[in-house]
mmCIF file of the N, C-alpha and C atoms, coordinates in Angstrom:
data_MODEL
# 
_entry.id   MODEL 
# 
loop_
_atom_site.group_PDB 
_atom_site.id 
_atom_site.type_symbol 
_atom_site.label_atom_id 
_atom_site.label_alt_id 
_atom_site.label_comp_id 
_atom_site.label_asym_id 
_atom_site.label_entity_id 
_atom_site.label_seq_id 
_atom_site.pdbx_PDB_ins_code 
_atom_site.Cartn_x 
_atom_site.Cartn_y 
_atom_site.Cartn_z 
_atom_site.occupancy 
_atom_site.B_iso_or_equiv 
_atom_site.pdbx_formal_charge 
_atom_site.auth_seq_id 
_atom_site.auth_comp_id 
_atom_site.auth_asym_id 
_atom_site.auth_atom_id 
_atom_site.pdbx_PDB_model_num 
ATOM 1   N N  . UNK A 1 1  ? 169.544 44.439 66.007  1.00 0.00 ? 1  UNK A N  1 
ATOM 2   C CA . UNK A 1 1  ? 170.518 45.468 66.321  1.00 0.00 ? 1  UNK A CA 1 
ATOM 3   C C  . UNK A 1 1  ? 171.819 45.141 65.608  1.00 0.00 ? 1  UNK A C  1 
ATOM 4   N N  . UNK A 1 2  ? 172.423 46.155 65.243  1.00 0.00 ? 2  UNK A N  1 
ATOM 5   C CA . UNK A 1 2  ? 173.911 45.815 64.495  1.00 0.00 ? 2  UNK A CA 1 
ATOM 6   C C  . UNK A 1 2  ? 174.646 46.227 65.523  1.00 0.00 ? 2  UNK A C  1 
ATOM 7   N N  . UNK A 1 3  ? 175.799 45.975 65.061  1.00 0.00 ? 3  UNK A N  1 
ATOM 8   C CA . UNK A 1 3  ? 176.903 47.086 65.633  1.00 0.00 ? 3  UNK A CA 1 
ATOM 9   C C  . UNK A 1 3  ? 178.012 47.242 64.519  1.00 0.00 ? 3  UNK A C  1 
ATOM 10  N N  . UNK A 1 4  ? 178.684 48.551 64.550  1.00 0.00 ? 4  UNK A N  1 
ATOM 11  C CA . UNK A 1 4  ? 179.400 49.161 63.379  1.00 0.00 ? 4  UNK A CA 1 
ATOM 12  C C  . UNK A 1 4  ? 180.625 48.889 63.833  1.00 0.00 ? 4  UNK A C  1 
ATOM 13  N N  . UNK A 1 5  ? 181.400 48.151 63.644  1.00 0.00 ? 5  UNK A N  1 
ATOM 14  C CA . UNK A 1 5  ? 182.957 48.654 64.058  1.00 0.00 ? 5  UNK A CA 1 
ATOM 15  C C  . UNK A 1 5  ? 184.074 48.532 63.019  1.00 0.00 ? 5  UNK A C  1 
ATOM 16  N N  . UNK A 1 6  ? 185.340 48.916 63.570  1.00 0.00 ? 6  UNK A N  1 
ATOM 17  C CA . UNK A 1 6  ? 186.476 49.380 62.453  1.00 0.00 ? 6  UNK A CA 1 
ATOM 18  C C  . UNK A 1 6  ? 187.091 48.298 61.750  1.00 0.00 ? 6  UNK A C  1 
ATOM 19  N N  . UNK A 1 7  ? 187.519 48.225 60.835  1.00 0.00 ? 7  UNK A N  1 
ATOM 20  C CA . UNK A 1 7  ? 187.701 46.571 60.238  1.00 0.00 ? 7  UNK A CA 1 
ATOM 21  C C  . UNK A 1 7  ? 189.115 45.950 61.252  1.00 0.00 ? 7  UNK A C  1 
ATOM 22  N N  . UNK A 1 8  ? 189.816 46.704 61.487  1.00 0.00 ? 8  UNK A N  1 
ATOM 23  C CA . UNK A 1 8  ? 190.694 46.067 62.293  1.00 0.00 ? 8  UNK A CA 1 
ATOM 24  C C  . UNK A 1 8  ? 189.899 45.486 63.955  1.00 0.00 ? 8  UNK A C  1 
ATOM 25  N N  . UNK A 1 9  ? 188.907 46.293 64.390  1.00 0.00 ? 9  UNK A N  1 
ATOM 26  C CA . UNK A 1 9  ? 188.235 46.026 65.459  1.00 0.00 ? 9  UNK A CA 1 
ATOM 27  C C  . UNK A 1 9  ? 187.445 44.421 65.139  1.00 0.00 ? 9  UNK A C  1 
ATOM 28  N N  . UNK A 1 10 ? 186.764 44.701 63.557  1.00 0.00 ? 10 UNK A N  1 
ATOM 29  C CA . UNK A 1 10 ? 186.167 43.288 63.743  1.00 0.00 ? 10 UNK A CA 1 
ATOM 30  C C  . UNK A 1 10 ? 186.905 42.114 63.193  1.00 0.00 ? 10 UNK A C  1 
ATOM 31  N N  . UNK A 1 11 ? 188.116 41.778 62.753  1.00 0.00 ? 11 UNK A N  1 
ATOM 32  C CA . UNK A 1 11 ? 189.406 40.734 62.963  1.00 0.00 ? 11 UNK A CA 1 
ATOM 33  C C  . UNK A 1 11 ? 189.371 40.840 64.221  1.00 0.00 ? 11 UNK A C  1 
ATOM 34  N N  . UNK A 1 12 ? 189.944 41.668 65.451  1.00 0.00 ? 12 UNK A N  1 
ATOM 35  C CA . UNK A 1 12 ? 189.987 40.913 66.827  1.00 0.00 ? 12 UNK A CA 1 
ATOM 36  C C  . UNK A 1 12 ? 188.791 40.137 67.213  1.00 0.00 ? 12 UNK A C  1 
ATOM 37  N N  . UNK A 1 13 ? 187.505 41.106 66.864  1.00 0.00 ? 13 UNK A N  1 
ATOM 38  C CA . UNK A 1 13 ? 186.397 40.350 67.499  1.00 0.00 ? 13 UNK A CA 1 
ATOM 39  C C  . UNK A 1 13 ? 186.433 38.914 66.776  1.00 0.00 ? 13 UNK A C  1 
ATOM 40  N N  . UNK A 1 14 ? 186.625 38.758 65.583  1.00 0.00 ? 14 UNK A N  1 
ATOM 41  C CA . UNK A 1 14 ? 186.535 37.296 64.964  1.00 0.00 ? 14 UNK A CA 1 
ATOM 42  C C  . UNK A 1 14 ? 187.517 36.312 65.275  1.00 0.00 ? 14 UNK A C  1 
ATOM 43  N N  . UNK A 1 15 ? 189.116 37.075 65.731  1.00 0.00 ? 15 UNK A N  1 
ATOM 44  C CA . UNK A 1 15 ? 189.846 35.944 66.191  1.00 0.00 ? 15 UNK A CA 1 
ATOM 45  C C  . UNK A 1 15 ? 189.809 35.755 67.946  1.00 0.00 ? 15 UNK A C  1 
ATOM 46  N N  . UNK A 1 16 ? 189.043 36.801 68.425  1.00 0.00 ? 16 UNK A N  1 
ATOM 47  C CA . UNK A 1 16 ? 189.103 35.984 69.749  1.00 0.00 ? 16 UNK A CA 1 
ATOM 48  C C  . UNK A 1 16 ? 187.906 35.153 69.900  1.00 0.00 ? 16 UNK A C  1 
ATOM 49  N N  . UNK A 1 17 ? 186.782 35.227 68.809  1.00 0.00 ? 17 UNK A N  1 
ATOM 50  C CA . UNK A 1 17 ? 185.692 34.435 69.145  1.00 0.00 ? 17 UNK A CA 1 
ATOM 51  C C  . UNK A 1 17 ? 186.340 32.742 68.665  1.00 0.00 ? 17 UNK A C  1 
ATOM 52  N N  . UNK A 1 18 ? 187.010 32.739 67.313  1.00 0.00 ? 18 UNK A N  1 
ATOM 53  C CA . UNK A 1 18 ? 187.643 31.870 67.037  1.00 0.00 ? 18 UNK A CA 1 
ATOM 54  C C  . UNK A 1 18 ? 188.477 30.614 68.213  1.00 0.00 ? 18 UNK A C  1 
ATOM 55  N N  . UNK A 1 19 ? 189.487 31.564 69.184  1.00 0.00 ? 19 UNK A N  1 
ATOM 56  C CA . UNK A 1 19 ? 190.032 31.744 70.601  1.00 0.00 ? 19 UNK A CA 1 
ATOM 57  C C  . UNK A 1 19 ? 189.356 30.724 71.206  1.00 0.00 ? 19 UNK A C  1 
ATOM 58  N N  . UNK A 1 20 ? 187.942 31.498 71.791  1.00 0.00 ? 20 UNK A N  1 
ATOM 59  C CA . UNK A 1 20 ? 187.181 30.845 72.232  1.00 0.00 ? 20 UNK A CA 1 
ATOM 60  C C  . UNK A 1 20 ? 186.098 30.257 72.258  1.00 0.00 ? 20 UNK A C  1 
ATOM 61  N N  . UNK A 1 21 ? 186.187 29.141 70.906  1.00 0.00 ? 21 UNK A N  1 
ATOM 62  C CA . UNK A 1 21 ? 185.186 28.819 70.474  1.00 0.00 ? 21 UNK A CA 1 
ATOM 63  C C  . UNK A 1 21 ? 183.847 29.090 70.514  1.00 0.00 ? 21 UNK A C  1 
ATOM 64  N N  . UNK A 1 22 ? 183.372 30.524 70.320  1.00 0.00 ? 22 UNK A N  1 
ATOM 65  C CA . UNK A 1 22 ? 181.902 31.007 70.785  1.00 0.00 ? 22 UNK A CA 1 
ATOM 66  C C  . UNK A 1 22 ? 181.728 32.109 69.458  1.00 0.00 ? 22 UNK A C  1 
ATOM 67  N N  . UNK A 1 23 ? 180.302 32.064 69.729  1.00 0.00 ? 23 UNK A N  1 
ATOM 68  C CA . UNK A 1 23 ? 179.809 33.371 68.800  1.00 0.00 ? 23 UNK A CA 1 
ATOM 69  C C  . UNK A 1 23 ? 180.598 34.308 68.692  1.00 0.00 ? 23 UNK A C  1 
ATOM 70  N N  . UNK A 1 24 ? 180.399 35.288 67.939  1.00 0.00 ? 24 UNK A N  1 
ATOM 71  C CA . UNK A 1 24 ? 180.680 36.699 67.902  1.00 0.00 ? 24 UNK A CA 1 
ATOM 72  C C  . UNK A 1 24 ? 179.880 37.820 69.059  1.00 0.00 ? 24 UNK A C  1 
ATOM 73  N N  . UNK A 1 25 ? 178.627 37.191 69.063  1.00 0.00 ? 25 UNK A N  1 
ATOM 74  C CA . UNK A 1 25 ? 177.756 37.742 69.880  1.00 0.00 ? 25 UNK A CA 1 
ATOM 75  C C  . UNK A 1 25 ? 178.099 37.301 71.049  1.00 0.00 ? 25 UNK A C  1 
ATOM 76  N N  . UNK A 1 26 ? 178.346 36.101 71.404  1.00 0.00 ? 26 UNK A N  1 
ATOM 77  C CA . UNK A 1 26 ? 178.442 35.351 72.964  1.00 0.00 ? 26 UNK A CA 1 
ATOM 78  C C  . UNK A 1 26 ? 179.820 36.468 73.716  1.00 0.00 ? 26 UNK A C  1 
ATOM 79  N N  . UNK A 1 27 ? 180.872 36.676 72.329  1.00 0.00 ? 27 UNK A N  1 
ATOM 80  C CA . UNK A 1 27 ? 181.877 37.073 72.776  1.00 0.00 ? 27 UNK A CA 1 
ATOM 81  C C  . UNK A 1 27 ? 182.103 38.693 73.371  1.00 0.00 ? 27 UNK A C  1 
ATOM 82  N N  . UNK A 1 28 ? 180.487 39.185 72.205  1.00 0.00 ? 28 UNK A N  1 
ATOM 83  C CA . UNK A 1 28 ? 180.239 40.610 72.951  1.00 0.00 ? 28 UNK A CA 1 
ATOM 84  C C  . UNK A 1 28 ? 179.593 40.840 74.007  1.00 0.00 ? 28 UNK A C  1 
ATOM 85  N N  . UNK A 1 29 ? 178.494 39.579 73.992  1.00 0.00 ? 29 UNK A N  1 
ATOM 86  C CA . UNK A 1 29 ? 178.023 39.370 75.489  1.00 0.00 ? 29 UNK A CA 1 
ATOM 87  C C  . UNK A 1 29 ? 179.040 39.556 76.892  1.00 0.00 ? 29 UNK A C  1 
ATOM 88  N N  . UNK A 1 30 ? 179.481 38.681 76.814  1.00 0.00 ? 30 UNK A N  1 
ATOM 89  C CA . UNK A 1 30 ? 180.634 38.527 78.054  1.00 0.00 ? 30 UNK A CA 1 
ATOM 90  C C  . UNK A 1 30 ? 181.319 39.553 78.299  1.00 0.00 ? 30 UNK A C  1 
ATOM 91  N N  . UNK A 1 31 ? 181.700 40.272 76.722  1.00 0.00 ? 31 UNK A N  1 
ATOM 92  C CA . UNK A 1 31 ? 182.545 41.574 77.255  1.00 0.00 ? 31 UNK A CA 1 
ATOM 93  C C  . UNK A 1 31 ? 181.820 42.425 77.910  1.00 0.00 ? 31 UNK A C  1 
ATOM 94  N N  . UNK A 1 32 ? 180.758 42.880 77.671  1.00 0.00 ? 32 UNK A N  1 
ATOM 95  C CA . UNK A 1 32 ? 179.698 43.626 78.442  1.00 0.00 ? 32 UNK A CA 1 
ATOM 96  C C  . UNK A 1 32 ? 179.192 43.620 79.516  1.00 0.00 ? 32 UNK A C  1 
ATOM 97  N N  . UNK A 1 33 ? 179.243 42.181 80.366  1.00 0.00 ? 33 UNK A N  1 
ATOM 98  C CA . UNK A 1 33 ? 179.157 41.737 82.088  1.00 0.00 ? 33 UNK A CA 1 
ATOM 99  C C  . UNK A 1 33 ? 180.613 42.102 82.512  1.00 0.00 ? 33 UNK A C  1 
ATOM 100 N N  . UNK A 1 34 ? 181.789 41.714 81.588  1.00 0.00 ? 34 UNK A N  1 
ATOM 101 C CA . UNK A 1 34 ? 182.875 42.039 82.480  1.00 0.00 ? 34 UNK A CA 1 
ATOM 102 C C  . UNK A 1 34 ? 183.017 43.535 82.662  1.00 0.00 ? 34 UNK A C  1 
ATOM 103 N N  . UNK A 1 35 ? 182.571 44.261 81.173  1.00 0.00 ? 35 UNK A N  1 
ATOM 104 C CA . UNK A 1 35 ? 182.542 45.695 81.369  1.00 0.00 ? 35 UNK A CA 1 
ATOM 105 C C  . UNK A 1 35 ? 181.909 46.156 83.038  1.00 0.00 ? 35 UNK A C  1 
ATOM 106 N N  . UNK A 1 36 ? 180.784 45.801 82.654  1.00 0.00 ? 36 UNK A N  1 
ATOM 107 C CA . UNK A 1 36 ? 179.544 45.727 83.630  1.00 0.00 ? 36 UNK A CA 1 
ATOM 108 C C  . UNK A 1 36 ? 179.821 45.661 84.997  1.00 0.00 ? 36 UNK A C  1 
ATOM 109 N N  . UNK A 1 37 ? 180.659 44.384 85.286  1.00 0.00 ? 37 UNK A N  1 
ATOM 110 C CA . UNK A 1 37 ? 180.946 44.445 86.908  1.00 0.00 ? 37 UNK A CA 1 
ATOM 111 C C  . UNK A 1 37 ? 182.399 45.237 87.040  1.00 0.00 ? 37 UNK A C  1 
ATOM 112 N N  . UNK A 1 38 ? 183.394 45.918 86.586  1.00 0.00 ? 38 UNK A N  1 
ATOM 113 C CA . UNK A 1 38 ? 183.879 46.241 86.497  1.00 0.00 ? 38 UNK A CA 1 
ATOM 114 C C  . UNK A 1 38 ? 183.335 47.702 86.843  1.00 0.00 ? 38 UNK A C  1 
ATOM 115 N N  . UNK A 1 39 ? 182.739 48.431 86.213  1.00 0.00 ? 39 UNK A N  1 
ATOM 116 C CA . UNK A 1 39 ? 182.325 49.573 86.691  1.00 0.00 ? 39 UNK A CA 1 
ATOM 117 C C  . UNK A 1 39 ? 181.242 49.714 87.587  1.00 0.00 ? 39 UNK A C  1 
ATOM 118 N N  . UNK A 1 40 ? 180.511 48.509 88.527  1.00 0.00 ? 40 UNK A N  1 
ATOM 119 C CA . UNK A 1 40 ? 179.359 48.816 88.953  1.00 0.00 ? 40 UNK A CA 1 
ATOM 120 C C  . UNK A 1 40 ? 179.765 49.690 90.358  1.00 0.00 ? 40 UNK A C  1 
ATOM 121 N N  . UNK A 1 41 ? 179.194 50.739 90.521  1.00 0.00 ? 41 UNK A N  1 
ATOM 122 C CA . UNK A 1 41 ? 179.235 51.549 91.246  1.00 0.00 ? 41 UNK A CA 1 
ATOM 123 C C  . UNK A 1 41 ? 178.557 50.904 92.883  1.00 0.00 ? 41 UNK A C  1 
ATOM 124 N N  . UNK A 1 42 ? 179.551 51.039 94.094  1.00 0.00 ? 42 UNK A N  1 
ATOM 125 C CA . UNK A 1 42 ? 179.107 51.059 95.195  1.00 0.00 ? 42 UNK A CA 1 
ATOM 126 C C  . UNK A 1 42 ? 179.616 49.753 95.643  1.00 0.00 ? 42 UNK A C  1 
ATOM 127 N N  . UNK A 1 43 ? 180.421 48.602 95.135  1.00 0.00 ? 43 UNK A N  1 
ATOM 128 C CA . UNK A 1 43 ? 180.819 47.666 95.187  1.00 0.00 ? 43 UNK A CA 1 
ATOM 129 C C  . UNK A 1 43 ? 182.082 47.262 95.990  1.00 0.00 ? 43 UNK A C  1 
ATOM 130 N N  . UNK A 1 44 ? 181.999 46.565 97.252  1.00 0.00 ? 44 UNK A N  1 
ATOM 131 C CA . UNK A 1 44 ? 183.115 46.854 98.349  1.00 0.00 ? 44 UNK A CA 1 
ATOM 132 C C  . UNK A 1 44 ? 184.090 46.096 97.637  1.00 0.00 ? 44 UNK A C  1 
ATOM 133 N N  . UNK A 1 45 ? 184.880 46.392 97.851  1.00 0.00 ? 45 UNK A N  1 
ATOM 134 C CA . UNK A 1 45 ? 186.313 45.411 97.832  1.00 0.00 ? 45 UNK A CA 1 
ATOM 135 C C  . UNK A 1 45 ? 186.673 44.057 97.919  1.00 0.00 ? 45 UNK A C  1 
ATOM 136 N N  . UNK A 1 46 ? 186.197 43.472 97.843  1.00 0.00 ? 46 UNK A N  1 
ATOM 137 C CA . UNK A 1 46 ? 186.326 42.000 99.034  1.00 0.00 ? 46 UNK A CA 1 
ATOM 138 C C  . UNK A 1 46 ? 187.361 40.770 98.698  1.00 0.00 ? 46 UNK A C  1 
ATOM 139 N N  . UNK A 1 47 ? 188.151 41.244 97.724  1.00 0.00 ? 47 UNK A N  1 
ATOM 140 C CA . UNK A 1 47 ? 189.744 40.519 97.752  1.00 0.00 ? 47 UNK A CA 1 
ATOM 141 C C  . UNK A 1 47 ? 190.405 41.357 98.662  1.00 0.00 ? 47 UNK A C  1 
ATOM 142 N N  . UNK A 1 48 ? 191.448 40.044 99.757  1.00 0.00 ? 48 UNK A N  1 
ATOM 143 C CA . UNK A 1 48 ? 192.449 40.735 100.354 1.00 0.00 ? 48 UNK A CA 1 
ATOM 144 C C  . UNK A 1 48 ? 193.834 41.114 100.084 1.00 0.00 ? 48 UNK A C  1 
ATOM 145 N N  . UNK A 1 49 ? 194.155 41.640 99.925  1.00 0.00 ? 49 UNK A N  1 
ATOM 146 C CA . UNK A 1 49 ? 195.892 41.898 99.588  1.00 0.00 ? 49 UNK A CA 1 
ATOM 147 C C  . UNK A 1 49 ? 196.844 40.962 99.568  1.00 0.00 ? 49 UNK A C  1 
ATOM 148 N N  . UNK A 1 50 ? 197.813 40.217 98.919  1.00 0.00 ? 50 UNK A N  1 
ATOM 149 C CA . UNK A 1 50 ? 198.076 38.929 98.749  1.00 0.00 ? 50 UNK A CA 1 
ATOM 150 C C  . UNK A 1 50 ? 199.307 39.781 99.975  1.00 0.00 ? 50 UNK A C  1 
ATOM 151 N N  . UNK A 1 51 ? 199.566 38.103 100.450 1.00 0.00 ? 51 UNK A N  1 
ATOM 152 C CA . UNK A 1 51 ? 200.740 38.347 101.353 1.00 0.00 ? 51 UNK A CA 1 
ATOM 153 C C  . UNK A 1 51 ? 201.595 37.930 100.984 1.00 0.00 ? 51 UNK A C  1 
ATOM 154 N N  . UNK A 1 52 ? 203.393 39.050 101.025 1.00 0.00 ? 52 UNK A N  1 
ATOM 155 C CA . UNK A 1 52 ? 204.417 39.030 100.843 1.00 0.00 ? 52 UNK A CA 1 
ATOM 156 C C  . UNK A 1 52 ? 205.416 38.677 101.217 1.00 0.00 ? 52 UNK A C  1 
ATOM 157 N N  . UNK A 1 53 ? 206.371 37.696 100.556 1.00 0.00 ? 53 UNK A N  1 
ATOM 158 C CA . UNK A 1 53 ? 207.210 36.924 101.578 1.00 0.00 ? 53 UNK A CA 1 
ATOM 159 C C  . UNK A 1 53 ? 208.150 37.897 101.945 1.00 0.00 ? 53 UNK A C  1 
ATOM 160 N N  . UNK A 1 54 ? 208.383 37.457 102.951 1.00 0.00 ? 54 UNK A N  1 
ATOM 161 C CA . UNK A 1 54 ? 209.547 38.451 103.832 1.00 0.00 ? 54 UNK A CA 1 
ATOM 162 C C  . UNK A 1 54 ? 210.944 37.900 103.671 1.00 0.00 ? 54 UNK A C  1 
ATOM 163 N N  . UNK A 1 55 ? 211.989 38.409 103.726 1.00 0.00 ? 55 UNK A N  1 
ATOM 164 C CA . UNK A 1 55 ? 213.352 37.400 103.515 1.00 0.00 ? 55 UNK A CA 1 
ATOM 165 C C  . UNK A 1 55 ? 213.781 38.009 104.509 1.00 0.00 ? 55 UNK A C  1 
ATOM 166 N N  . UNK A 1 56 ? 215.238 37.430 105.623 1.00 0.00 ? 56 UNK A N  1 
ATOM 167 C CA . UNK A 1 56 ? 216.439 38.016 106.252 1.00 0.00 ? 56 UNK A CA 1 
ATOM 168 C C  . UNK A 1 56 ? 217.127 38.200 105.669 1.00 0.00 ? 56 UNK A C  1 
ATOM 169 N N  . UNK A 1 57 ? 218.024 38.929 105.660 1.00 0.00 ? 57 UNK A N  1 
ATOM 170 C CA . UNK A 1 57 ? 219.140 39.282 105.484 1.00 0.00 ? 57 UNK A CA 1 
ATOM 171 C C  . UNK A 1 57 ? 220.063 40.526 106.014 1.00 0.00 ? 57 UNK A C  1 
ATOM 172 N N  . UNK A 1 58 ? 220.634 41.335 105.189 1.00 0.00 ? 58 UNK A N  1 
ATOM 173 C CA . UNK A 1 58 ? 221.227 42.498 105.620 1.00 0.00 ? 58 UNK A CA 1 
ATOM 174 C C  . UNK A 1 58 ? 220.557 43.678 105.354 1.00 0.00 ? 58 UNK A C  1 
ATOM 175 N N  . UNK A 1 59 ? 219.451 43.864 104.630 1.00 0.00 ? 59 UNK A N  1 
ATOM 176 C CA . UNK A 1 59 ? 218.742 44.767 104.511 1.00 0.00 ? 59 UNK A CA 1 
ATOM 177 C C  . UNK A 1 59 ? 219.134 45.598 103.249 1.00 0.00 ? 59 UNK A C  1 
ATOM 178 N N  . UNK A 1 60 ? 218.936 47.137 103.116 1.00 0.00 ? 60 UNK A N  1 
ATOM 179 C CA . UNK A 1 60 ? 219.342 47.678 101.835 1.00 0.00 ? 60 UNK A CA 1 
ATOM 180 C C  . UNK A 1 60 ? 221.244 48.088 101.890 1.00 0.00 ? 60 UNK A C  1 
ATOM 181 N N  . UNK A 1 61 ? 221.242 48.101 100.819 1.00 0.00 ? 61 UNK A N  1 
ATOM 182 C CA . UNK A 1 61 ? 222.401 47.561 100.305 1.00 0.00 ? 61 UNK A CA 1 
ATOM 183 C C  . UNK A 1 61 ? 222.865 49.334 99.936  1.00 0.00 ? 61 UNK A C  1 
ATOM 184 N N  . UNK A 1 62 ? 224.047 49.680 100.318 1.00 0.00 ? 62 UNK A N  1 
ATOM 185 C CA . UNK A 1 62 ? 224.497 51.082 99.585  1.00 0.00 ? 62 UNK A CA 1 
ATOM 186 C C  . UNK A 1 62 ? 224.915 50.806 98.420  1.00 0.00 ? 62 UNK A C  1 
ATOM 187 N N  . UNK A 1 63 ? 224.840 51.614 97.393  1.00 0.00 ? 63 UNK A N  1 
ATOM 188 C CA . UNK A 1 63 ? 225.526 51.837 96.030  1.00 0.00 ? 63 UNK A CA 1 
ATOM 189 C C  . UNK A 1 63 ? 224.614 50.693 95.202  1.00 0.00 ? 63 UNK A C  1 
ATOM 190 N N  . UNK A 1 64 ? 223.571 49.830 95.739  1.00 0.00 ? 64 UNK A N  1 
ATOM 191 C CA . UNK A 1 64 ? 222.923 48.767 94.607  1.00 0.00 ? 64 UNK A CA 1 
ATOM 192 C C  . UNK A 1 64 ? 221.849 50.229 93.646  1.00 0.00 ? 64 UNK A C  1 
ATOM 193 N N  . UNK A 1 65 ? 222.024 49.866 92.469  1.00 0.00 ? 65 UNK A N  1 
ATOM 194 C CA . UNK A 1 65 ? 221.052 50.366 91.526  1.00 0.00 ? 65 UNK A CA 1 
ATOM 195 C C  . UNK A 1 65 ? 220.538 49.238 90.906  1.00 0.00 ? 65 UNK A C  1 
ATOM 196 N N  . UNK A 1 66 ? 218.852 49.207 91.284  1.00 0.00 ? 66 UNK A N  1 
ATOM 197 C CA . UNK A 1 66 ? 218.534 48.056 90.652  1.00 0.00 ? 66 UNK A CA 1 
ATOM 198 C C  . UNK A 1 66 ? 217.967 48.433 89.042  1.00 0.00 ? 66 UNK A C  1 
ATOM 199 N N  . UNK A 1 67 ? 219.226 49.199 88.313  1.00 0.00 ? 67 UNK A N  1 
ATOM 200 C CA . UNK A 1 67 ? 218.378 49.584 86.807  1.00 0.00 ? 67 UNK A CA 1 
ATOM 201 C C  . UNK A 1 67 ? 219.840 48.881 86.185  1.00 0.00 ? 67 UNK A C  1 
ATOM 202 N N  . UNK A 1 68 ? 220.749 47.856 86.676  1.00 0.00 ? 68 UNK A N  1 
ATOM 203 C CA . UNK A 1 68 ? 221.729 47.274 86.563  1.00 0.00 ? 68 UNK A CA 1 
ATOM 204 C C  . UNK A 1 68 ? 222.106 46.451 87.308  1.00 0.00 ? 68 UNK A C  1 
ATOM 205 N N  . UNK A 1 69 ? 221.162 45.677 85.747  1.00 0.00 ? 69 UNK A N  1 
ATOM 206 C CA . UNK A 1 69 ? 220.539 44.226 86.528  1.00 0.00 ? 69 UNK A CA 1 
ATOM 207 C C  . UNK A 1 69 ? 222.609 43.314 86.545  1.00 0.00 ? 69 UNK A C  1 
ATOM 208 N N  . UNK A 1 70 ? 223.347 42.977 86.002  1.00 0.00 ? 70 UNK A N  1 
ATOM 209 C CA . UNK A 1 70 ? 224.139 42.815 86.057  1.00 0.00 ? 70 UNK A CA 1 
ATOM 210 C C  . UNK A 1 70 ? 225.011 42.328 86.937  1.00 0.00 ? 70 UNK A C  1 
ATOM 211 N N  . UNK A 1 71 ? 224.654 43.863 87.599  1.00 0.00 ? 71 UNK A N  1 
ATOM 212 C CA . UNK A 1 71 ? 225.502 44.831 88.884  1.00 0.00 ? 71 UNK A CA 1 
ATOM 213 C C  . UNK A 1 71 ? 225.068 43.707 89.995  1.00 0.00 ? 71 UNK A C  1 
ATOM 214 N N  . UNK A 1 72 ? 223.568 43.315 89.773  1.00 0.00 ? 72 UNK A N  1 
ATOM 215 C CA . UNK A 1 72 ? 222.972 43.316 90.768  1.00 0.00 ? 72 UNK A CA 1 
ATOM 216 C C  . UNK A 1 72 ? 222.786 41.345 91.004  1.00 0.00 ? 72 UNK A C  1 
ATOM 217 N N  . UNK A 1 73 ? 222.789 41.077 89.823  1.00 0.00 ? 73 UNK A N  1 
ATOM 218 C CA . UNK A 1 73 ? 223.210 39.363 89.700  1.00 0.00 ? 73 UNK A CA 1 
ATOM 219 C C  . UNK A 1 73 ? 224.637 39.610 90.205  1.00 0.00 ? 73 UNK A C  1 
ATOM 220 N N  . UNK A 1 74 ? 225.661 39.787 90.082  1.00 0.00 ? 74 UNK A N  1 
ATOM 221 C CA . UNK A 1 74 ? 226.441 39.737 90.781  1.00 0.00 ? 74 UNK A CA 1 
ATOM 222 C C  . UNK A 1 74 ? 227.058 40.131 92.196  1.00 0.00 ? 74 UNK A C  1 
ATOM 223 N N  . UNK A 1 75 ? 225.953 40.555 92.912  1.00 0.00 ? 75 UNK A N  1 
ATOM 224 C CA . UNK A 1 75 ? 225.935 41.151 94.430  1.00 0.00 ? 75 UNK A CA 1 
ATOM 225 C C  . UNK A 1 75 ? 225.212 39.983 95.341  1.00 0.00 ? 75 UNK A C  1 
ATOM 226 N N  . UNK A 1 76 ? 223.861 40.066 93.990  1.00 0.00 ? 76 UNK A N  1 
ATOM 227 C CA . UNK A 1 76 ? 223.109 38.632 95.070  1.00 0.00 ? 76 UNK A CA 1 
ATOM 228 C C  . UNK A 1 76 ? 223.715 37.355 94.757  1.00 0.00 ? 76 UNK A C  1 
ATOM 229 N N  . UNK A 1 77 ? 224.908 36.930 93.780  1.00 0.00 ? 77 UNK A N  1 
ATOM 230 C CA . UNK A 1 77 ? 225.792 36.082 93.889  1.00 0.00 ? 77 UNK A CA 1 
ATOM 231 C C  . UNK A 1 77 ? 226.558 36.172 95.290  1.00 0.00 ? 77 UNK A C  1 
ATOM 232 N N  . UNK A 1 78 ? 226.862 37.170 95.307  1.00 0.00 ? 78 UNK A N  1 
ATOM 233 C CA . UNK A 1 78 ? 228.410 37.433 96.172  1.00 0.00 ? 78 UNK A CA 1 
ATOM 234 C C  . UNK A 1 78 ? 227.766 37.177 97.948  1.00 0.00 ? 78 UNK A C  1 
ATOM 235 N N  . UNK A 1 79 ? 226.649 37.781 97.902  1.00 0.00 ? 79 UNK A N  1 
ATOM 236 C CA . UNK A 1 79 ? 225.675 37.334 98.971  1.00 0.00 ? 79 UNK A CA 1 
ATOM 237 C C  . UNK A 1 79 ? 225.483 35.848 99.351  1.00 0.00 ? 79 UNK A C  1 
ATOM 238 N N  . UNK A 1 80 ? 225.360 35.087 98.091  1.00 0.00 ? 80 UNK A N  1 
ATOM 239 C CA . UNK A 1 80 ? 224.647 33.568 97.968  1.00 0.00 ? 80 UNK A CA 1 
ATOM 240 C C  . UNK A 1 80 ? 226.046 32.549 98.870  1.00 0.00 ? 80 UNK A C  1 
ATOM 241 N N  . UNK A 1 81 ? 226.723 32.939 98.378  1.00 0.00 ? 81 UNK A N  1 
ATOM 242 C CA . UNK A 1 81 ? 228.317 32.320 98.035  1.00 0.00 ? 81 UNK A CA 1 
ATOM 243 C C  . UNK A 1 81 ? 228.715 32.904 100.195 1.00 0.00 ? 81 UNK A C  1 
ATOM 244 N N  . UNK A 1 82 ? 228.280 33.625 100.495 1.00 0.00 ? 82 UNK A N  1 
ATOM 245 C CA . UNK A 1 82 ? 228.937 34.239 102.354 1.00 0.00 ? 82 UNK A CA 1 
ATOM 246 C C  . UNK A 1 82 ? 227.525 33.561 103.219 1.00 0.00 ? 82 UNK A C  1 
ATOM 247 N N  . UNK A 1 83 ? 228.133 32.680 104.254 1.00 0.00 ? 83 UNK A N  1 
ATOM 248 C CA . UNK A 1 83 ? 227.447 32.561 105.247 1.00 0.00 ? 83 UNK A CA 1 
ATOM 249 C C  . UNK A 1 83 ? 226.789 33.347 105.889 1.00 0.00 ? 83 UNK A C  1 
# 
């Protein structure tokens, strides 16, 4: 069996086999189980949701925009710095 692919497609395939020291084939192998369990249909869930640390403090903050980051290093300074 061959397989045809785009010349830029087969440089990745050659430098990640390179990567990881394995075939070309070994490397299409593997992609194909991960494909594989990845889509297998009917498959429960069975990782749980990682748990999130919680902090105290004062809660949400008026006027913080967190798209100013800046703004916002200097608030959770001003926070750090008050008992």
């Amino acid at each position: 069996m061959q397989v045809y692919l785009a010349p830029s497609d087969q440089e990745r395939l050659e430098r990640l086999a390179r990567r990881l020291d394995a075939s070309k084939s070994e490397v299409l192998r593997r992609g194909l189980s991960a494909l594989e369990a990845l889509t297998r249909p009917g498959q429960p869930e069975t990782r749980r949701p990682p748990a999130l640390p919680t902090f105290r403090g004062r809660g949400l903050q008026p006027g913080v925009c967190l798209d100013e980051s800046a703004a916002l290093l200097d608030l959770m300074d001003d926070t750090r710095d008050t008992p």
